[in-house]
C-alpha positions as CSV (number, residue, x, y, z in Angstrom):
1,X,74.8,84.0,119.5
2,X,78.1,82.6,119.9
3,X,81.6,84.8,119.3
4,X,84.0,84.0,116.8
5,X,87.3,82.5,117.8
6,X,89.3,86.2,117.3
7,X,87.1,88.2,119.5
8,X,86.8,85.4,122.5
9,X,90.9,85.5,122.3
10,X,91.2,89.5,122.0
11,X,88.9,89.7,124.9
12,X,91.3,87.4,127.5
13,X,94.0,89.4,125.7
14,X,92.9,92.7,127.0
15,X,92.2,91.0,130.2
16,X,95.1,89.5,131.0
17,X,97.2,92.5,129.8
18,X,94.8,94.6,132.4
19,X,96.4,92.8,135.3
20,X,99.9,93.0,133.9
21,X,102.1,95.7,135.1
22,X,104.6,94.2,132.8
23,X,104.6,93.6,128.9
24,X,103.9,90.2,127.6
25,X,105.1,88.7,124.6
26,X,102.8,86.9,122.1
27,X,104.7,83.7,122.9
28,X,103.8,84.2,126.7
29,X,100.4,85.7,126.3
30,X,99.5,82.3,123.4
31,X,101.0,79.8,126.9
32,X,99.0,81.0,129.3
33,X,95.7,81.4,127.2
34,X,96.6,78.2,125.8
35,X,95.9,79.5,121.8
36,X,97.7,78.8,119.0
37,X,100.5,81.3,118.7
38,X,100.1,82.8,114.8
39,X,96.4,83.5,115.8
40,X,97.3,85.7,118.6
41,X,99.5,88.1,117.2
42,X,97.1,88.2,114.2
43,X,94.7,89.0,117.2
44,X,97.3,91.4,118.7
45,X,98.2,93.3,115.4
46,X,93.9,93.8,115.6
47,X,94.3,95.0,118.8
48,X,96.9,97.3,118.8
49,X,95.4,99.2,115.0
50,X,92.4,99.6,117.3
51,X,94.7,101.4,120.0
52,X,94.0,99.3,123.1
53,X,97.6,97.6,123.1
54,X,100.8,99.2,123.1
55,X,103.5,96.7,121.4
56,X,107.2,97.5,121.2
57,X,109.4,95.6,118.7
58,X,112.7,93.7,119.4
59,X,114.7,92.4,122.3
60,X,112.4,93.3,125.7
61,X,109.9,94.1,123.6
62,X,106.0,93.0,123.7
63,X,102.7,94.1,124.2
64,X,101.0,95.9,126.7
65,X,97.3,97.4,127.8
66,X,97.2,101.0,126.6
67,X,95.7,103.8,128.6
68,X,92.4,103.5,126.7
69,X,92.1,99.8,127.0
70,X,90.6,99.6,130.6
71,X,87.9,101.9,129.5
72,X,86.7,100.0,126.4
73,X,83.5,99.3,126.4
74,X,83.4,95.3,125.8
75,X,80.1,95.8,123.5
76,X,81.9,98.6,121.4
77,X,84.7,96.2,121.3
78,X,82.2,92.8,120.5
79,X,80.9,94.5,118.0
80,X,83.8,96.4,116.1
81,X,85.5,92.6,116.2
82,X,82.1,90.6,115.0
83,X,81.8,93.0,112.1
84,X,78.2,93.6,110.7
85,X,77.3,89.8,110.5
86,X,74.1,88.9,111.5
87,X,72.9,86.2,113.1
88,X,71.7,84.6,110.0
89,X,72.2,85.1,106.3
90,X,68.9,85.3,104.7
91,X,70.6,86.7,101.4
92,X,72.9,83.7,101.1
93,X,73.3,81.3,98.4
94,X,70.6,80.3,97.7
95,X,69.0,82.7,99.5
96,X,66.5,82.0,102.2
97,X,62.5,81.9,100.3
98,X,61.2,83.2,102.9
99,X,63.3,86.5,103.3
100,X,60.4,88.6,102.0
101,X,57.8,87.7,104.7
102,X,59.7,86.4,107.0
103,X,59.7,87.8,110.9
104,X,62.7,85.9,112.0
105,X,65.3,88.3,110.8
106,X,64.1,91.5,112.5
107,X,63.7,89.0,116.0
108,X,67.1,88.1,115.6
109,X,68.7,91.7,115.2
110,X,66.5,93.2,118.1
111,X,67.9,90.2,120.1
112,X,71.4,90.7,119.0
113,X,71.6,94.4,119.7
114,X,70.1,93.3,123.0
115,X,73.5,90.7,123.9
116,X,75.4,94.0,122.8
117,X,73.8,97.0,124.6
118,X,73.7,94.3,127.9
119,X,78.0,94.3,127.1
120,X,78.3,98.4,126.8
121,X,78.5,99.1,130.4
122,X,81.1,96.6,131.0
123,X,84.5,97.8,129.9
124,X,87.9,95.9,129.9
125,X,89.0,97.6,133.6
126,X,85.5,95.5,134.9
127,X,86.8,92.4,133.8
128,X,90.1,92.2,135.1
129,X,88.9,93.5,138.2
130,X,88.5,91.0,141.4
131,X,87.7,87.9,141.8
132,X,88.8,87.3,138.1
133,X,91.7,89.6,139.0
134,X,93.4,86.1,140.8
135,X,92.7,83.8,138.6
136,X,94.5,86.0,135.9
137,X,97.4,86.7,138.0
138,X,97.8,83.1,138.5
139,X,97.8,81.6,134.7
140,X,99.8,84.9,133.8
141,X,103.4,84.4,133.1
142,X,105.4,86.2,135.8
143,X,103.7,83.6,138.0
């Protein structure tokens, strides 16, 4: 399984934010994560509807982890970001012929809510924490 682009840069968001006493601003946070700037605040606006970033407008304004945002689980997060995709579309077009007797789809969901229930004990806090703690602090930018 391999995560789309949005949730691999919400979830260095959230981390990097975790370590931050400080708010960042999307232009800071899109430098040192080294993503393209219009996708992070699209990732950001995500992020902050879902109430796991506090952003403040204007002049000394920017974004930072809110109080629930340590505790997020990272496989309630994966998945709430994913969406209900699976990890293949037997009912595409043209759908798949074998759809109707075919095993393969109910492997791949019992696998894929396996790659999720291994990411629910982990939460945002246990990413950030050390040794990943140092590597943050030193590509954030307050360096």
């Amino acid at each position: 399984m391999r995560l789309n682009r949005s949730t691999d840069i919400g979830l260095r968001v959230l981390m990097l934010s975790a370590v931050s006493a400080d708010r960042l601003t999307v232009d800071e946070l899109a430098e040192s994560l080294a993503v393209p700037r219009n996708h992070l605040a699209k990732v950001v606006q995500t992020l902050q509807h879902r109430g796991l970033l506090e952003t403040v407008r204007g002049r000394g304004g920017g974004v930072r982890l809110a109080a629930a945002g340590r505790d997020e689980s990272v496989g309630a997060l994966v998945r709430a970001l994913e969406g209900e995709t699976e990890v293949v579309d037997c009912d595409g077009d043209p759908a798949c012929p074998l759809r109707h007797n075919c095993r393969l789809r109910g492997a791949l969901r019992v696998a894929q809510e396996a790659f999720y229930a291994a990411l629910d004990p982990i939460t945002i806090g246990d990413l950030a924490a050390p040794p990943v703690r140092e590597t943050l602090l030193s590509i954030s930018p307050w360096r």
